[in-house]
Backbone as JSON, one array per atom type, in Angstrom:
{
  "sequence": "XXXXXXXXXXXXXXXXXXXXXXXXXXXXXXXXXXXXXXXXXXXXXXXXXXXXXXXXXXXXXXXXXXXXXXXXXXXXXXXXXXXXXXXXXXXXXXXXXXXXXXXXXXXXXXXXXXXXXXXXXXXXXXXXXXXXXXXXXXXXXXXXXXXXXXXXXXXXXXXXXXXXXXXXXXXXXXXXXXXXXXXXXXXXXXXXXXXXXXXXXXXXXXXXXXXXXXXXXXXXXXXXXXXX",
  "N": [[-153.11, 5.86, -130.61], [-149.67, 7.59, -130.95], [-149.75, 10.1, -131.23], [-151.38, 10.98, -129.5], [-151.05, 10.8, -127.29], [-151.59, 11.01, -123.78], [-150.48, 11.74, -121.59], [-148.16, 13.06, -122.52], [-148.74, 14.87, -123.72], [-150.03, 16.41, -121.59], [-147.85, 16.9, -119.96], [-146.42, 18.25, -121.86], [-148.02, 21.24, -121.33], [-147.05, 21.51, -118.84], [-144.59, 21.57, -118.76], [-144.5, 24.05, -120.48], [-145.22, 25.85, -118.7], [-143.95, 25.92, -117.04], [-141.46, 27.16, -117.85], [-142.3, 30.04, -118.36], [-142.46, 29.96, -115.68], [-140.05, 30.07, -114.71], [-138.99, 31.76, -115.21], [-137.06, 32.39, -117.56], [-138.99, 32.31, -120.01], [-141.11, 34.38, -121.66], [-144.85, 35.91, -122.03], [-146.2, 34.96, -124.76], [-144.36, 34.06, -126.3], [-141.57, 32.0, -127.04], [-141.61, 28.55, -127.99], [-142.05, 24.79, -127.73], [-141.69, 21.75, -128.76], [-142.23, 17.89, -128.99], [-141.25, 14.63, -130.21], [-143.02, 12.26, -131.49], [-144.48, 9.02, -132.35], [-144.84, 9.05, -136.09], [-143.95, 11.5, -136.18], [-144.52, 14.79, -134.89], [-145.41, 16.48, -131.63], [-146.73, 19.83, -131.14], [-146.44, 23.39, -129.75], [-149.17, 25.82, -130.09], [-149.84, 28.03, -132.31], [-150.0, 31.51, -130.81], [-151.09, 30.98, -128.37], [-152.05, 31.82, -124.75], [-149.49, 29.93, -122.1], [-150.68, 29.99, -119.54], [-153.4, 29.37, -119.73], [-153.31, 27.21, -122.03], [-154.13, 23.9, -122.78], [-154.02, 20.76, -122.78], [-155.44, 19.34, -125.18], [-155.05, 21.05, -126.73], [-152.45, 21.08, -127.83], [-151.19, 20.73, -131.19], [-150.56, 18.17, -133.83], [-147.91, 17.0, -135.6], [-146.94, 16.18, -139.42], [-143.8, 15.38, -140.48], [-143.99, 16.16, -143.19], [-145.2, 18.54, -143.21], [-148.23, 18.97, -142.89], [-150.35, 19.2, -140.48], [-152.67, 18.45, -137.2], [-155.54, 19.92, -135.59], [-155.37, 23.12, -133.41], [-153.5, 25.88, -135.06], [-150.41, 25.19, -135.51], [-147.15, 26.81, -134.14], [-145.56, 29.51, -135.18], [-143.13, 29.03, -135.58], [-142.54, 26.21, -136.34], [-141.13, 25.22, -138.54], [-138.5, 24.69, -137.5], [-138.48, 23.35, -135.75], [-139.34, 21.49, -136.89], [-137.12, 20.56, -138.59], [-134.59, 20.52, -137.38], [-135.69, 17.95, -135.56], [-136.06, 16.47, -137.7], [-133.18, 16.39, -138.06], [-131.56, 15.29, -136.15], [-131.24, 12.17, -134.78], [-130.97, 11.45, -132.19], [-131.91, 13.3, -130.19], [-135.44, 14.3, -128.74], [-136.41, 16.05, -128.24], [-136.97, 19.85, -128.5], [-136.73, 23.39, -127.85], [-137.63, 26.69, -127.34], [-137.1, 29.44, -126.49], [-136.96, 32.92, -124.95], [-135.05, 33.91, -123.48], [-133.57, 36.14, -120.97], [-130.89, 37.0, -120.44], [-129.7, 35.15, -122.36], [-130.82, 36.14, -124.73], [-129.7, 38.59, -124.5], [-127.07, 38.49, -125.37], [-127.2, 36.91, -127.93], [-128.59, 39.18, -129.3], [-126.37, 40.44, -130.1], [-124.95, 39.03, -131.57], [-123.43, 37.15, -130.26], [-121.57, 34.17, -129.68], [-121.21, 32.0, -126.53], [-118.41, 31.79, -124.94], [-116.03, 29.02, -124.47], [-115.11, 30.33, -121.65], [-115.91, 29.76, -118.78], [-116.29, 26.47, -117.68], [-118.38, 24.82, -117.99], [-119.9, 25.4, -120.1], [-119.24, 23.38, -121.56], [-121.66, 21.54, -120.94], [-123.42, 21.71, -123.8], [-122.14, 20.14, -125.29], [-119.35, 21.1, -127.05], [-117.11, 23.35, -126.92], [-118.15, 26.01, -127.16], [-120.9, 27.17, -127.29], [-122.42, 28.07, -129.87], [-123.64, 31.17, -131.77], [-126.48, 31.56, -134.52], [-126.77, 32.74, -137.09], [-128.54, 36.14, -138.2], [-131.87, 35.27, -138.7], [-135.56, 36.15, -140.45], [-137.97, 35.2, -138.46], [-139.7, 31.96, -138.2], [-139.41, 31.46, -140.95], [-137.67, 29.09, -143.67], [-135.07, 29.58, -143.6], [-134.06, 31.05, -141.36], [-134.52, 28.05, -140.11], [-133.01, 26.64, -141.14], [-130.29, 27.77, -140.54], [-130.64, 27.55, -137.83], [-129.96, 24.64, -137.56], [-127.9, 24.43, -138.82], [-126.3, 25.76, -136.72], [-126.71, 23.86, -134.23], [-125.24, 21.94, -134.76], [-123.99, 18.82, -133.46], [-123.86, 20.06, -131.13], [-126.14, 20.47, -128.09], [-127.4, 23.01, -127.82], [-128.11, 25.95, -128.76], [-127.73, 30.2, -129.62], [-129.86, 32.04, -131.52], [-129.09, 34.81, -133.27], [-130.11, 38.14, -132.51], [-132.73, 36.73, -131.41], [-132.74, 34.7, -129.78], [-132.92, 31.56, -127.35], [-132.18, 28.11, -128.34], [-132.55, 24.86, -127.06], [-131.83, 21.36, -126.34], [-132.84, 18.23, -126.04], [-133.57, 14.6, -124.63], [-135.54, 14.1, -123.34], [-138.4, 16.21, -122.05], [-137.72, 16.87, -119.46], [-134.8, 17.04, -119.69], [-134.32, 18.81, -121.83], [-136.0, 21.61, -120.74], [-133.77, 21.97, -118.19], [-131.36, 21.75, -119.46], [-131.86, 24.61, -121.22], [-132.09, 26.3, -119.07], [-129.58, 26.3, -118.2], [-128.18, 27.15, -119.77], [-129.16, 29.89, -119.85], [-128.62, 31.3, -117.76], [-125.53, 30.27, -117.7], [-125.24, 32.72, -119.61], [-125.96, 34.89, -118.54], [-123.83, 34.75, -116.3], [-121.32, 34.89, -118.24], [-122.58, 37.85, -119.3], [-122.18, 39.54, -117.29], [-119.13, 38.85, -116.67], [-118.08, 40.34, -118.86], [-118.47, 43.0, -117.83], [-116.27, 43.19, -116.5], [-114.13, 43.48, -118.7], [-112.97, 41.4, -121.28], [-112.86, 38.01, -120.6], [-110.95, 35.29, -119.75], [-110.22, 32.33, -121.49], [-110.9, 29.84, -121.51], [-108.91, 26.5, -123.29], [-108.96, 24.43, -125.9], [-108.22, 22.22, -125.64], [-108.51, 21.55, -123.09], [-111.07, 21.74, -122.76], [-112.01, 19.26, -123.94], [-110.99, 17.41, -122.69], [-112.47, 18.29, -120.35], [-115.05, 17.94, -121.42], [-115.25, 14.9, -121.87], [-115.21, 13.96, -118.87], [-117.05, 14.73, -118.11], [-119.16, 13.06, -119.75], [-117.98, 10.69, -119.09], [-118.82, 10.92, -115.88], [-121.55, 10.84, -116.26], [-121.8, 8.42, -116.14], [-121.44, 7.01, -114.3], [-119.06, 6.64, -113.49], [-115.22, 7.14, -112.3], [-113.87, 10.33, -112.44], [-111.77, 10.9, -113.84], [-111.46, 8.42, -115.02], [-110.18, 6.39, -114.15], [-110.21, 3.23, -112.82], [-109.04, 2.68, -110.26], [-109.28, 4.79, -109.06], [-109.97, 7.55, -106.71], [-112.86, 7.86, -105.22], [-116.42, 8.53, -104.87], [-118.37, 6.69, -102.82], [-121.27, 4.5, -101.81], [-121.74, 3.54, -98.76], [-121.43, 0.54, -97.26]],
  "CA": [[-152.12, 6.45, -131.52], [-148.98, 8.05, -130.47], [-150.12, 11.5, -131.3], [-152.67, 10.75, -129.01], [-150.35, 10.44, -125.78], [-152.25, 12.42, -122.63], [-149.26, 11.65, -120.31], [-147.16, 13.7, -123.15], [-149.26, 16.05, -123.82], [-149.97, 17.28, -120.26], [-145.94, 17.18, -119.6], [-145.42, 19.5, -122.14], [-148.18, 21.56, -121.02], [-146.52, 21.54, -117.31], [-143.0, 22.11, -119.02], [-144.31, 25.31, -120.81], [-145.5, 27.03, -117.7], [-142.53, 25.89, -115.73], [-140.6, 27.81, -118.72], [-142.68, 31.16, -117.57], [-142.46, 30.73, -114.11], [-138.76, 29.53, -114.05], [-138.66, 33.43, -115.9], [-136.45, 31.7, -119.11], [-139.14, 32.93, -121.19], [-142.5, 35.72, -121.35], [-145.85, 35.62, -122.11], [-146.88, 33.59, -125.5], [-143.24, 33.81, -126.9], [-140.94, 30.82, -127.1], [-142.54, 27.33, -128.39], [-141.96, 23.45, -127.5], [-142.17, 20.25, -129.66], [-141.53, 16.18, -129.25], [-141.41, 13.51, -131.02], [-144.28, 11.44, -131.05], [-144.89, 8.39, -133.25], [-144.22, 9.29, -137.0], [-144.34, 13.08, -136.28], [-144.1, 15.5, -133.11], [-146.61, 17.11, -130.82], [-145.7, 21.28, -131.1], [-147.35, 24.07, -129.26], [-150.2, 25.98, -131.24], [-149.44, 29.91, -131.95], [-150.36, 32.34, -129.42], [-151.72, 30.59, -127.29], [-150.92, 31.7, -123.52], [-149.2, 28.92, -121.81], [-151.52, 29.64, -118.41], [-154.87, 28.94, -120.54], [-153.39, 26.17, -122.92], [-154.61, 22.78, -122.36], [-153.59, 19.45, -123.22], [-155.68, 19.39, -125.71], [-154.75, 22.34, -128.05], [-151.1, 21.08, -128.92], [-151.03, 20.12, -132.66], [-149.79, 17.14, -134.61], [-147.52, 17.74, -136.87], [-146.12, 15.31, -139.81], [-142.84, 15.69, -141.13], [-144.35, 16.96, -144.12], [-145.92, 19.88, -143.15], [-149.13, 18.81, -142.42], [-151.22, 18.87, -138.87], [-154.16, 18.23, -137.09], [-155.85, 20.52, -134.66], [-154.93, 24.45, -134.05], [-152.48, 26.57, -135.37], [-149.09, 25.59, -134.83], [-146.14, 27.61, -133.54], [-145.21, 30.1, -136.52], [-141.32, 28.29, -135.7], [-142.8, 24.81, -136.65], [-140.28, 24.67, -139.48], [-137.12, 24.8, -137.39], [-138.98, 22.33, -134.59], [-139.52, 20.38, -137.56], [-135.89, 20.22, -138.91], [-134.08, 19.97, -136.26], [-136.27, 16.85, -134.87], [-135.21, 15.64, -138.78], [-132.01, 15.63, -138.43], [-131.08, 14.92, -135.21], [-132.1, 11.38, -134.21], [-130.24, 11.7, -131.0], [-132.89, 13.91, -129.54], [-136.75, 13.8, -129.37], [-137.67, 17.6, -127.72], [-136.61, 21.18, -129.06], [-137.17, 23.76, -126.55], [-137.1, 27.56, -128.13], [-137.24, 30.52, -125.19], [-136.41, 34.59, -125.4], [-134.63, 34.21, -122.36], [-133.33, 37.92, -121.23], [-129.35, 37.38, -120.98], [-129.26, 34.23, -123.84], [-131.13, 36.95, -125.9], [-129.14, 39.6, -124.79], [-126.08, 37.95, -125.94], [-127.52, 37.38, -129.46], [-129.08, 40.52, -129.93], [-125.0, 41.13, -130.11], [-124.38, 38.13, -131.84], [-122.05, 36.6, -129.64], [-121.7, 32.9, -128.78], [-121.1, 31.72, -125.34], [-117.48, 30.97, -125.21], [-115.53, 28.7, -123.1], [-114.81, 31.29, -120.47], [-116.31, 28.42, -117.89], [-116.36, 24.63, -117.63], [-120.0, 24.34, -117.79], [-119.64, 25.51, -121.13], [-119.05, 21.85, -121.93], [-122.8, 20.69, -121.26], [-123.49, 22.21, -124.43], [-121.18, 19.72, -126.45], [-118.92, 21.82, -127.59], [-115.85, 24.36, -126.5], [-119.15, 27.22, -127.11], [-122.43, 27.84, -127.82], [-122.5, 29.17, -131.32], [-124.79, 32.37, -132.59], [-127.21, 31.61, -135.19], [-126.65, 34.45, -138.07], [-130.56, 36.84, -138.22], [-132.92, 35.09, -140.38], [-136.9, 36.4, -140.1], [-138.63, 34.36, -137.63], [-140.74, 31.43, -139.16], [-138.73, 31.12, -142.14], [-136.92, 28.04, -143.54], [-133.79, 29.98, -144.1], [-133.79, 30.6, -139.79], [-134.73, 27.13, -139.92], [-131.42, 26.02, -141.68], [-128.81, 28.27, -139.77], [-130.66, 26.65, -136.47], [-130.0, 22.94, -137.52], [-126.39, 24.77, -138.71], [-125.53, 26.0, -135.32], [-126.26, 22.98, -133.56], [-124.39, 20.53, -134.78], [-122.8, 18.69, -132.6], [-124.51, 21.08, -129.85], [-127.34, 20.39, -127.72], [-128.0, 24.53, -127.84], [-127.52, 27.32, -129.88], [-128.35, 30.96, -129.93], [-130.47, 32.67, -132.18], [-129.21, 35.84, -134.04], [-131.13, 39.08, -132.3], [-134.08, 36.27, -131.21], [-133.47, 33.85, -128.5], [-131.68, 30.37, -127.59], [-132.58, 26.81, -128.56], [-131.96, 24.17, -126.15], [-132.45, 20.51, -127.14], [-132.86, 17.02, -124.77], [-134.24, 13.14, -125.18], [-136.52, 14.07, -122.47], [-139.06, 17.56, -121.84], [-136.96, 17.62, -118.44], [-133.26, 17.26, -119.9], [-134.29, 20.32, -122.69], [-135.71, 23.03, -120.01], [-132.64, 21.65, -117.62], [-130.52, 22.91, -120.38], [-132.18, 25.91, -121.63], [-131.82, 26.79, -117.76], [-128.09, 25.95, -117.61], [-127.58, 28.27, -120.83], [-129.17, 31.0, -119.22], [-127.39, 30.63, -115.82], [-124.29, 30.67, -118.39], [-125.09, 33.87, -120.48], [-125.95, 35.65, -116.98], [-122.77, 34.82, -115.97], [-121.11, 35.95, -119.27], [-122.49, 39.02, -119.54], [-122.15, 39.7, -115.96], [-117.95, 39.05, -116.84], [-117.85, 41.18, -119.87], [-118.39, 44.08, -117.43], [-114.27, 43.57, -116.52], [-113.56, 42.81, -119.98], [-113.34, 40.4, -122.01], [-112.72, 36.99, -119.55], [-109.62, 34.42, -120.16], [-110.56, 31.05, -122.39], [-110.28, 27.94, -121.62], [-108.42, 25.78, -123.75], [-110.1, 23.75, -127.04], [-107.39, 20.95, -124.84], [-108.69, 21.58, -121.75], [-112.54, 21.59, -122.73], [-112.08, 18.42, -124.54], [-110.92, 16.92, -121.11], [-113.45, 18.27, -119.81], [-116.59, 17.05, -121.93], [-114.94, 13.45, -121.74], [-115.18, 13.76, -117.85], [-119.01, 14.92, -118.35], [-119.73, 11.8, -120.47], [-117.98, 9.54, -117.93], [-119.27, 11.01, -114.87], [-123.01, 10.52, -116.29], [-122.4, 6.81, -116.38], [-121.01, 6.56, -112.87], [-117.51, 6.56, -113.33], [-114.59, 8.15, -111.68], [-114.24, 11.59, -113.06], [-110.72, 10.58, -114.66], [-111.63, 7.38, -116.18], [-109.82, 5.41, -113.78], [-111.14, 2.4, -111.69], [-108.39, 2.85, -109.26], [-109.4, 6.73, -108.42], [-110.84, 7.34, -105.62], [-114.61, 8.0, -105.74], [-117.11, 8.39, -103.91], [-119.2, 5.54, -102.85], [-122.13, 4.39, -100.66], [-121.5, 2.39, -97.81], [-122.09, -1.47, -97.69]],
  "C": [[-151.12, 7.29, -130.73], [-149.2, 9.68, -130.04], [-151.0, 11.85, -130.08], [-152.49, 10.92, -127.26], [-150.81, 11.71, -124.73], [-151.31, 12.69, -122.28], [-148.4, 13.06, -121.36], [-147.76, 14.79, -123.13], [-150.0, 16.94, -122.13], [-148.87, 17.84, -119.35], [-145.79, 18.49, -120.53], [-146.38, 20.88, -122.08], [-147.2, 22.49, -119.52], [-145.31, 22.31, -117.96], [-143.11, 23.41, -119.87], [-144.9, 25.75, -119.46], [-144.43, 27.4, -117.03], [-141.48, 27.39, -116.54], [-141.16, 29.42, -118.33], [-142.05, 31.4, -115.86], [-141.06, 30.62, -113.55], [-138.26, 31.29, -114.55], [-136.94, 33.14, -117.25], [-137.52, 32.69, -120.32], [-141.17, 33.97, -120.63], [-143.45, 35.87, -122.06], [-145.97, 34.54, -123.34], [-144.97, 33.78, -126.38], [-142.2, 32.54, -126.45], [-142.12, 29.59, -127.45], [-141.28, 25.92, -127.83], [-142.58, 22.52, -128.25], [-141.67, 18.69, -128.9], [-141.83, 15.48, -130.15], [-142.2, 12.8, -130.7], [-144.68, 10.2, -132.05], [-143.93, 8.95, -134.7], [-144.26, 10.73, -137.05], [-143.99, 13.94, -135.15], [-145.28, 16.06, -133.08], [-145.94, 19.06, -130.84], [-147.01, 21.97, -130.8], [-148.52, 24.33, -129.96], [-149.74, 27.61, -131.01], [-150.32, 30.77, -131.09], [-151.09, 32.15, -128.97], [-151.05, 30.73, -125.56], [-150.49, 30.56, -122.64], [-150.21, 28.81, -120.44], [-153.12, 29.14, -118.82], [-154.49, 27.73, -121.5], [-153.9, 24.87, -122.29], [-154.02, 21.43, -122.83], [-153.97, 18.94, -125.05], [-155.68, 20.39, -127.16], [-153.18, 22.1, -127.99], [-151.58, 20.33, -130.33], [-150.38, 18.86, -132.58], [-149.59, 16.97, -135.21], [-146.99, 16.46, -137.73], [-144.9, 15.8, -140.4], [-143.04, 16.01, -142.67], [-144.98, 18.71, -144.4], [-147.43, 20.14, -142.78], [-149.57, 18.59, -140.88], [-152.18, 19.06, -138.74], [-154.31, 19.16, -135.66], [-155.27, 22.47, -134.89], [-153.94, 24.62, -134.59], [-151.26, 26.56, -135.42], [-148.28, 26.61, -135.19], [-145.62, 27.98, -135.03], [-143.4, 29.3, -136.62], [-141.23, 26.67, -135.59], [-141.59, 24.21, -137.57], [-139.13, 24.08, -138.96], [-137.36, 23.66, -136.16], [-139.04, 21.21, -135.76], [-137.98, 19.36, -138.42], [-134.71, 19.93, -138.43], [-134.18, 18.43, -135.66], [-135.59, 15.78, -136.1], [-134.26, 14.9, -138.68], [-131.11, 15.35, -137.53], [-131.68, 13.59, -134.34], [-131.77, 10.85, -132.9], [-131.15, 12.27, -130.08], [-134.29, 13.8, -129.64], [-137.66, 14.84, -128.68], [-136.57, 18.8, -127.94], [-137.18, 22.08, -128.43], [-136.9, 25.31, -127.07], [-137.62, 28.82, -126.94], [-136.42, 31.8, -125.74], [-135.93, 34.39, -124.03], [-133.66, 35.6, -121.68], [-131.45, 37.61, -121.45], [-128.74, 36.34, -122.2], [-129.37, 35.12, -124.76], [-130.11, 38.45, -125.76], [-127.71, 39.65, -125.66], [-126.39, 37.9, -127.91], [-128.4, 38.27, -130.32], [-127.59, 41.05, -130.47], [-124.2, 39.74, -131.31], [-122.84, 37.52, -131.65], [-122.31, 35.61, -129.07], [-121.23, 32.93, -127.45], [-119.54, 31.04, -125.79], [-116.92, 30.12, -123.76], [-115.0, 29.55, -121.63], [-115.23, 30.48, -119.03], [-116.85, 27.18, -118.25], [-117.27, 24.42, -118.5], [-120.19, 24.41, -119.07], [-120.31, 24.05, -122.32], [-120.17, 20.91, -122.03], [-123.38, 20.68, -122.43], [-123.13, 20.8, -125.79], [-119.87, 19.68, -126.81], [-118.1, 22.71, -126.73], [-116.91, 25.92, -126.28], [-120.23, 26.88, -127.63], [-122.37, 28.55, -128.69], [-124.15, 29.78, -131.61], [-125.3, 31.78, -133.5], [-127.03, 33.28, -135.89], [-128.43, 34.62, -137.9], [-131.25, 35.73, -138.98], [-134.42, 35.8, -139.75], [-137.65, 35.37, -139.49], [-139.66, 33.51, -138.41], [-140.17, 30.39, -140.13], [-137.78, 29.51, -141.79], [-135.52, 28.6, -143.78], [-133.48, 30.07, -142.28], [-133.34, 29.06, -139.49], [-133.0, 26.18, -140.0], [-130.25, 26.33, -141.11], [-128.86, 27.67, -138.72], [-130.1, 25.66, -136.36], [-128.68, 22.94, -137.65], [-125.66, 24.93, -137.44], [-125.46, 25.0, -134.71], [-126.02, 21.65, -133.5], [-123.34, 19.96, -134.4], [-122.97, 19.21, -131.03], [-125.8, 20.37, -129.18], [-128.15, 21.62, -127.26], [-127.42, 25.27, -128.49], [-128.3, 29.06, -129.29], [-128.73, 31.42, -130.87], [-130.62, 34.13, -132.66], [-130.19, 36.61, -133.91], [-132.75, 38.55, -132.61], [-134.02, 35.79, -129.93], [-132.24, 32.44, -128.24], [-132.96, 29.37, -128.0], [-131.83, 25.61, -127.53], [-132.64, 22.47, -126.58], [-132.38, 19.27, -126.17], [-133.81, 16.04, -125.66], [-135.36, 13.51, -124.55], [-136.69, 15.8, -122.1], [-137.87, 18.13, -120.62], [-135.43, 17.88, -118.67], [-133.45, 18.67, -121.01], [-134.45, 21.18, -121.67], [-134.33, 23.17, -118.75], [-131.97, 22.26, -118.68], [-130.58, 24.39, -121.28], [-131.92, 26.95, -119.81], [-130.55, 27.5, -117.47], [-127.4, 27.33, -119.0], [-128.44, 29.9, -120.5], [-128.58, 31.79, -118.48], [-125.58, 31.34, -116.83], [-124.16, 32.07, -118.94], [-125.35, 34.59, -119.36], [-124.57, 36.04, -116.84], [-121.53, 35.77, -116.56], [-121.24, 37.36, -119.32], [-121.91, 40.09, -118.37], [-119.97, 40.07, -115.92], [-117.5, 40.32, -117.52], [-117.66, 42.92, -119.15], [-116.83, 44.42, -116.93], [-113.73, 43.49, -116.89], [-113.61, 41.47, -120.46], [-112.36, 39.23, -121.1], [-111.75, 35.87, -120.46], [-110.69, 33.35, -120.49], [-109.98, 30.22, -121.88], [-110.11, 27.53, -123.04], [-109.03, 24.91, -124.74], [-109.4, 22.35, -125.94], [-108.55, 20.68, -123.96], [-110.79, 21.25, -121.81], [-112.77, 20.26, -123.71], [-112.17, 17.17, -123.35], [-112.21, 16.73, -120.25], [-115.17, 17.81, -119.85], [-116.47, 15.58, -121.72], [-115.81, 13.23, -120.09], [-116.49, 13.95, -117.57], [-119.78, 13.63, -118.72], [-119.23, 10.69, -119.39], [-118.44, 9.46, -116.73], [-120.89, 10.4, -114.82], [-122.76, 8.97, -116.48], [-121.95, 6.37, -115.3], [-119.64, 6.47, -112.86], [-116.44, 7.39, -112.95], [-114.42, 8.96, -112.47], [-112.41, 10.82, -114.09], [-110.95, 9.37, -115.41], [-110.89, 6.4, -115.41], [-110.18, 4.48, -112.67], [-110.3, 2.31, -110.47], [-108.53, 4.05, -108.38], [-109.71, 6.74, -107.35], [-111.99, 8.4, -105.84], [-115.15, 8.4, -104.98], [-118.25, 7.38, -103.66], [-119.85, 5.19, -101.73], [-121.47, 3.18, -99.87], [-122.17, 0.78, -98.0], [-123.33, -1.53, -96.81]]
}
């Protein structure tokens, strides 16, 4: 049975520790889900990620039902998300210190740099408060990132989202890295914007680069290419 998958379930073991030791997120706070069959695999609540096992993630159905411990009190928003995004198939939820410091202030990540652009989007939009848990969180989450492959979380945390365990903490990374940066600006004021133009450009050139193609789109460019 899918639910059943070791290989998966010892990855996303591996990919919550990494999430500690990469210092993204701190002791049993933040959770991880995938998609698995008709359902997803999602942590189990406080459980510390250096003692969890393979065997103590849940299996959850898109109803609300699961088998095994406890899951992650933020099952709902792992669960709605996975809903309604069939684009993705892992949800990645971390207190990371400058993502969270940012929406302790509720302030998205704006274009102020490129990179911006892995995101989706011209920014990284805030998540308004809701109480942790809740399906009302649940709903502003699935609100913020549409269209996004991350959001922050309204005086909680970010969300970072991927097909694969390694493309989500890769981008919960990269939105760290970013809000660092950010806040790090803010100390000489508030930092010049890029362009809704110019970051439109620039996501194109993201999407064509990941398929091998010259960064402009043209087969005449010049490239870079391996020798014969």
């Amino acid at each position: 049975m899918a639910h059943e998958d070791n290989d998966i379930r010892a990855e996303m073991v591996d990919i919550c520790r990494r999430m500690n030791s990469s210092g993204i997120n701190q002791g049993t706070s933040g959770n991880l889900s995938v998609r698995s069959g008709d359902g997803f695999l999602i942590t189990p609540s406080s459980r510390p990620y250096d003692t969890m096992q393979p065997a103590d993630l849940c299996y959850m159905d898109f109803d609300g039902t699961y088998d095994g411990l406890r899951p992650s009190s933020e099952w709902r928003f792992h669960r709605d998300i996975l809903a309604a995004r069939k684009d993705i198939d892992v949800v990645l939820h971390c207190h990371s210190v400058y993502a969270t410091t940012l929406a302790i202030h509720h302030k998205p990540i704006p274009a102020f740099h490129y990179m911006t652009g892995i995101a989706g989007g011209s920014d990284i939009r805030c998540a308004p408060y809701a109480t942790f848990g809740t399906a009302e969180l649940s709903q502003l989450a699935v609100e913020a990132l549409e269209g996004r492959l991350a959001c922050l979380l309204g005086q909680h945390g970010q969300i970072a989202l991927g097909k694969t365990m390694a493309s989500a903490i890769w981008m919960a990374v990269e939105v760290e890295t970013l809000a660092r940066m950010y806040v790090q600006a803010l100390t000489l004021g508030e930092p010049p914007i890029l362009s809704d133009s110019e970051m439109e450009r620039v996501i194109g050139q993201m999407k064509r680069m990941s398929y091998g193609q010259a960064p402009d789109g043209d087969a005449d460019a010049d490239v870079a290419r391996p020798k014969n």
